[in-house]
C-alpha positions in Angstrom: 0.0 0.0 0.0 1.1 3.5 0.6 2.5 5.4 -1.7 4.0 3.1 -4.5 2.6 1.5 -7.7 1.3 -2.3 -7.2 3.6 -3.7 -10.1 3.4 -7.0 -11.3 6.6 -8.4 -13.2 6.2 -9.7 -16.4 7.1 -13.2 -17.4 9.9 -12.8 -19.8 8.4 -14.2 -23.2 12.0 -14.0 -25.1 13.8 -17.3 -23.2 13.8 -20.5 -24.7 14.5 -19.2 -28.0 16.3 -22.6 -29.7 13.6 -24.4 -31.5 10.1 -22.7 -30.8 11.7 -19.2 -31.8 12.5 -20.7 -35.0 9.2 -22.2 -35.2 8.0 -19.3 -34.5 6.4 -16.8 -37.1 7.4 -13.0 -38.2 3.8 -11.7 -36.8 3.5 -13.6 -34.1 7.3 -11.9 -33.0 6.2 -8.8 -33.5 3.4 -9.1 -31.6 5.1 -10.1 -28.7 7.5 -7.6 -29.1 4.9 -5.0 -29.5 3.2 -6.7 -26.3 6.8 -6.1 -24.6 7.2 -2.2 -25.4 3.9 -1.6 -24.1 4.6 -3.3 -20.6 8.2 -1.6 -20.5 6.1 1.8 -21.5 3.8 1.6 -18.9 6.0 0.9 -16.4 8.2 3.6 -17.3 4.7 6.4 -17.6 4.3 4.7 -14.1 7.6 5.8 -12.6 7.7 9.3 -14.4 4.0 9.8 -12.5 5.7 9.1 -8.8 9.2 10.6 -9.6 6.9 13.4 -10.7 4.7 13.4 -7.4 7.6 14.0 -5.4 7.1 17.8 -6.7 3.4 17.7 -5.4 1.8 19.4 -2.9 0.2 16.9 -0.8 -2.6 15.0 -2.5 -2.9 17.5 -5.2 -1.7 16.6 -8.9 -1.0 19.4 -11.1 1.3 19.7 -14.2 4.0 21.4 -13.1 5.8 24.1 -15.2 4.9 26.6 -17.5 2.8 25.1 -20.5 3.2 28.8 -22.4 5.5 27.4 -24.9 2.9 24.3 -25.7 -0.1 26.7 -26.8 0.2 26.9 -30.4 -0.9 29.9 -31.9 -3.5 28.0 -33.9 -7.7 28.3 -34.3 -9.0 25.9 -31.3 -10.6 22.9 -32.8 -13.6 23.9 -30.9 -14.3 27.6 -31.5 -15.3 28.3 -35.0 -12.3 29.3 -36.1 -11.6 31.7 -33.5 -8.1 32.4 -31.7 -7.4 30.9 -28.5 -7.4 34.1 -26.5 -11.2 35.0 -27.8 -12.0 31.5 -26.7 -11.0 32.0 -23.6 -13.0 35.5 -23.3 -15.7 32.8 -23.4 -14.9 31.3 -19.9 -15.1 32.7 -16.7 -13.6 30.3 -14.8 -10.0 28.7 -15.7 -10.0 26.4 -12.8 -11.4 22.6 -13.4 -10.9 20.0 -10.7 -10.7 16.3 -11.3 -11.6 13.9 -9.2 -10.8 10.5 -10.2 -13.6 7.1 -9.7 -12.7 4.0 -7.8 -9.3 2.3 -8.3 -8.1 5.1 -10.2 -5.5 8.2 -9.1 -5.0 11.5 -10.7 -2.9 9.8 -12.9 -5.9 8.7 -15.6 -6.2 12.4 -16.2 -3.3 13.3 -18.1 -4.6 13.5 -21.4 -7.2 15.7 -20.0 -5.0 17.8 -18.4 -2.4 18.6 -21.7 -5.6 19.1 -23.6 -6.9 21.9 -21.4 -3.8 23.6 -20.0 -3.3 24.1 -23.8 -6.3 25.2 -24.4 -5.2 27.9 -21.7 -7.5 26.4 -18.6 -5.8 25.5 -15.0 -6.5 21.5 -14.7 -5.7 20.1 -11.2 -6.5 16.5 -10.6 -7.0 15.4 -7.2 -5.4 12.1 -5.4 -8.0 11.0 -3.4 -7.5 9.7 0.4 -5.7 5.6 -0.4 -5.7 6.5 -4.0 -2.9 7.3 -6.7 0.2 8.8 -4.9 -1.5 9.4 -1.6 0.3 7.5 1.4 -2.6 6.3 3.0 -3.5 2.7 3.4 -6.8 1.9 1.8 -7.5 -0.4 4.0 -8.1 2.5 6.5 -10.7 4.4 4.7 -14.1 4.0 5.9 -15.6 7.1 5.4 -16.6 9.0 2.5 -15.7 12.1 4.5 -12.0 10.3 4.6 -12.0 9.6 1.3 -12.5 13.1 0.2 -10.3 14.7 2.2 -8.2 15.8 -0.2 -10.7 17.6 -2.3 -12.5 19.2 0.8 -8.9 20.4 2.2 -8.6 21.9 -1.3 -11.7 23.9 -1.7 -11.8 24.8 2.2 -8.4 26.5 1.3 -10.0 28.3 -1.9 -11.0 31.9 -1.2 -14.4 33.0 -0.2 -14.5 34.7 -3.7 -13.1 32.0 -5.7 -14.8 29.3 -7.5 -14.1 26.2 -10.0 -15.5 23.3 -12.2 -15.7 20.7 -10.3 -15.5 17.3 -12.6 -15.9 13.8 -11.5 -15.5 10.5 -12.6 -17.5 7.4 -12.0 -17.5 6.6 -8.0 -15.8 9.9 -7.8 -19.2 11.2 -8.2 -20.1 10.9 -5.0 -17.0 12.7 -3.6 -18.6 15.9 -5.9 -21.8 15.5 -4.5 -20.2 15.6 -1.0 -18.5 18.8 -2.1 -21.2 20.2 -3.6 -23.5 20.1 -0.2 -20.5 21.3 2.0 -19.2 24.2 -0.5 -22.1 25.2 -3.2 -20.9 28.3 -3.3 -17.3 27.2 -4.4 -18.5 25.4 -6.9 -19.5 27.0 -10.5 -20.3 23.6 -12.1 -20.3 20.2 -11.1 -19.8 17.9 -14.0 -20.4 13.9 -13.6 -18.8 12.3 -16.1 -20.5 8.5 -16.1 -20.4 8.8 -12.4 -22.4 8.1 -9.3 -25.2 11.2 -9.4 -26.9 9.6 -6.7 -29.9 10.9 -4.6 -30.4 11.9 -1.1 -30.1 9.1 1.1 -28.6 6.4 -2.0 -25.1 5.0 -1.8 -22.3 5.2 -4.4 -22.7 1.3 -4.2 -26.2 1.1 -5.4 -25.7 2.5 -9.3 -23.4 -0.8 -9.2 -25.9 -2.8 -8.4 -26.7 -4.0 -11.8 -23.3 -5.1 -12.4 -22.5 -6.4 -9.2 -25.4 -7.6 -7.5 -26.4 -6.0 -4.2 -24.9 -4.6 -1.6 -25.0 -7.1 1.1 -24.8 -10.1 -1.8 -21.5 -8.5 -2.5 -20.2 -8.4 0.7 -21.2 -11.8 1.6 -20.1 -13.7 -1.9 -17.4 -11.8 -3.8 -14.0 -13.2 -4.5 -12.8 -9.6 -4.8 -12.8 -8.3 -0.8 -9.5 -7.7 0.5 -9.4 -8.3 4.4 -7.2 -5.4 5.5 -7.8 -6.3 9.2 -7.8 -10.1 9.0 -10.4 -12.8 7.5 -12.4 -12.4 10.9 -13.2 -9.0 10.9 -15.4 -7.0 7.7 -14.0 -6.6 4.7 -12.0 -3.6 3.7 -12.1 -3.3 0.3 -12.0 -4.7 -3.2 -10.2 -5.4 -6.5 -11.1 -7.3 -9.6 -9.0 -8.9 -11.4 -7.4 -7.7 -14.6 -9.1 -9.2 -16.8 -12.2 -8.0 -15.3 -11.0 -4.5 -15.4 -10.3 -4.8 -18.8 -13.6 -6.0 -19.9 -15.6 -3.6 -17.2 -13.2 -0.4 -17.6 -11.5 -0.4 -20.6 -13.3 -2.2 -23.8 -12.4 0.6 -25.9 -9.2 2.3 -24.6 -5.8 2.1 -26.0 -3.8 -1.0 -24.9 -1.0 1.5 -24.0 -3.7 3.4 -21.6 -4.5 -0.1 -20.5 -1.4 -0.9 -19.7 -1.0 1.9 -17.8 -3.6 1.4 -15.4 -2.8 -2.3 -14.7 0.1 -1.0 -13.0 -1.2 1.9 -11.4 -4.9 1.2 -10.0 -5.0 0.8 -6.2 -7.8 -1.6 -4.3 -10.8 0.6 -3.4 -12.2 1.1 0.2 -15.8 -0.3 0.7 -16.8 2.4 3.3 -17.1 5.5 1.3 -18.8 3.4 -1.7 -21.2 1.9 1.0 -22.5 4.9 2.7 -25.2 6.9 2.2 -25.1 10.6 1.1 -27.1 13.0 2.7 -27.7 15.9 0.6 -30.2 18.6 1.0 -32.4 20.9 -1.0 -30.6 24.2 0.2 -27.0 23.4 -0.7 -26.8 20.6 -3.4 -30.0 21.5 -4.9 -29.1 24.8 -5.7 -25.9 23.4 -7.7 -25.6 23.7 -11.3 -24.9 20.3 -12.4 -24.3 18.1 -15.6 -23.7 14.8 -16.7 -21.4 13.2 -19.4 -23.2 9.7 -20.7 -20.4 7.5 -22.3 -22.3 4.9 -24.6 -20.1 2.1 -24.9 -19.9 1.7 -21.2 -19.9 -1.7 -19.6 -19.5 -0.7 -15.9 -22.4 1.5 -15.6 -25.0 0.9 -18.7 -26.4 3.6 -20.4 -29.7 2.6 -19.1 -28.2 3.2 -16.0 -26.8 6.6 -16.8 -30.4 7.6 -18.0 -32.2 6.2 -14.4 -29.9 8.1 -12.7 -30.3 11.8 -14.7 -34.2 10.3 -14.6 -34.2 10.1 -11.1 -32.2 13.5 -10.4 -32.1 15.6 -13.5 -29.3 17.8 -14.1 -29.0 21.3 -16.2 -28.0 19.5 -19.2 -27.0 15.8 -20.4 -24.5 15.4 -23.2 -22.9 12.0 -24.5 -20.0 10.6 -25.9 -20.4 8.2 -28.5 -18.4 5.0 -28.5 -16.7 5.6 -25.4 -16.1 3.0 -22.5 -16.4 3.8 -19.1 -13.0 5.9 -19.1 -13.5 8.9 -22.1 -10.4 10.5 -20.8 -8.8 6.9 -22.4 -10.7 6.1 -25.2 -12.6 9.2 -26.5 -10.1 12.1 -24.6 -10.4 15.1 -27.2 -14.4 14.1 -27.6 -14.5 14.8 -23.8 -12.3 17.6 -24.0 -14.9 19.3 -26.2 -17.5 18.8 -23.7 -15.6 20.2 -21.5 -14.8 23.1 -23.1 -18.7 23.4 -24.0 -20.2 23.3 -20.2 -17.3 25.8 -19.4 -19.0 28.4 -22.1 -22.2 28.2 -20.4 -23.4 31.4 -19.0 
């Protein structure tokens, strides 16, 4: 646990050459050559992310250096032809927060983030409490109010007059609407993006259901609990497998991105994804929210997706076609348009 990345070493698929290598064909060689770099990639993204986080401040993930010499003096892709500074007229607030979902660290954002710091936007992706680079050991976790510790700390510290778009992925939708109930008026826009948009009184857990099973089935049957505190004592959290991942996750990704998170995606605590939110008319009512459907998503259907902006309808709904359940993967410059788009919203 703590703060390190949970890599598994690869079985080296070049001994025992003799024979079978000759037997061997050209494609099948270059596949598992191919297969190879992407491992040895990953692993190194891996280690540039936690070399990288030892220039953090605390939980918080941000690019760091000047990106000045990165913005190219080209029309944005998304503005009709217009310059980037006019585009940017367009947008009141520079500041989007991301918070990642369940298993994941601020690390899945960093196609996100090179898209919008050169679109000229502050991106600053959050490491929840157990998650990514953050030292804690998920097994300790059993709060949502732990779990988005980070993300509290950083808007409590925001000033009074100060606000940003708040974006969240997946289970990391509940951690926005935690935010949104205890800082409303921090918070411009709060964009879930395929995540938990749950109710008053629902837990993060129960938009899984259909996947999953219920809540207490779960915890009584699933070969995926981890025991932090011993077999005899509730479980802690959970983990599927990686093939599992792949197929819930990640059916349209790149393998590199893959790759990437096979190395890098931590367990996930049960007691912030078991707990239910209470969330009031006066303060996470009056939010301005919105939600991203992604249409090729196999961890949260988009039947799903629709009951939940059915059962708690938001300012506005847009989609992403063909996109698993991680857009910032497989779809990242059709997200970073909708992005861009809620931003423009008066």
């Amino acid at each position: 646990m703590g703060n390190h990345f949970m890599c598994m070493t690869k079985k080296d698929t070049t001994g025992n050459h003799g024979s079978r290598s000759k037997r061997m064909g050209r494609s099948q060689r270059k596949l598992l050559a191919e297969e190879e770099f992407l491992h040895r990639q990953a692993l190194s993204m891996a280690l540039q992310q936690h070399q990288l986080s030892q220039r953090f401040d605390g939980s918080m993930s941000r690019r760091i250096g000047s990106t000045s010499s990165r913005r190219r003096n080209l029309s944005d892709p998304f503005s009709n032809g217009k310059q980037v500074p006019d585009f940017l007229e367009n947008i009141k607030l520079k500041k989007f927060v991301l918070v990642h979902g369940e298993g994941f660290g601020a690390w899945c954002w960093y196609k996100t983030i090179a898209l919008l710091e050169e679109a000229g936007l502050v991106p600053i992706a959050i490491d929840l409490t157990g998650s990514g680079i953050d030292l804690a050991d998920t097994n300790s976790v059993t709060t949502l109010a732990e779990y988005s510790k980070p993300l509290i700390s950083y808007l409590e510290n925001l000033p009074e007059d100060e606000q940003v778009v708040l974006v969240g992925h997946s289970s990391g939708g509940a951690c926005v609407s935690y935010a949104l109930e205890h800082f409303p008026k921090k918070i411009s826009k709060a964009i879930f993006l395929c995540a938990t948009m749950v109710s008053d009184g629902q837990r993060p857990f129960d938009v899984f259901a259909e996947e999953l099973g219920s809540a207490e089935r779960f915890m009584q049957d699933s070969q995926f609990l981890i025991y932090g505190n011993g077999k005899d004592k509730p479980a802690t959290a959970f983990m599927f497998e990686k093939q599992q991942m792949k197929g819930l996750y990640f059916n349209q990704s790149p393998t590199k991105d893959v790759a990437l998170a096979m190395v890098s995606m931590r367990p996930i605590p049960l007691g912030p994804i078991m707990e239910k939110l209470s969330l009031s008319p006066e303060k996470y009512g009056t939010g301005r929210r919105f939600f991203i459907q992604t249409l090729d998503d196999r961890a949260l259907s988009p039947d799903v997706q629709e009951k939940l902006v059915r059962d708690s309808p938001p300012e506005r709904v847009l989609k992403i076609k063909g996109s698993d359940h991680c857009p910032f993967f497989s779809k990242p410059q059709s997200l970073h348009k909708i992005l861009l788009e809620i931003a423009q919203i008066p």
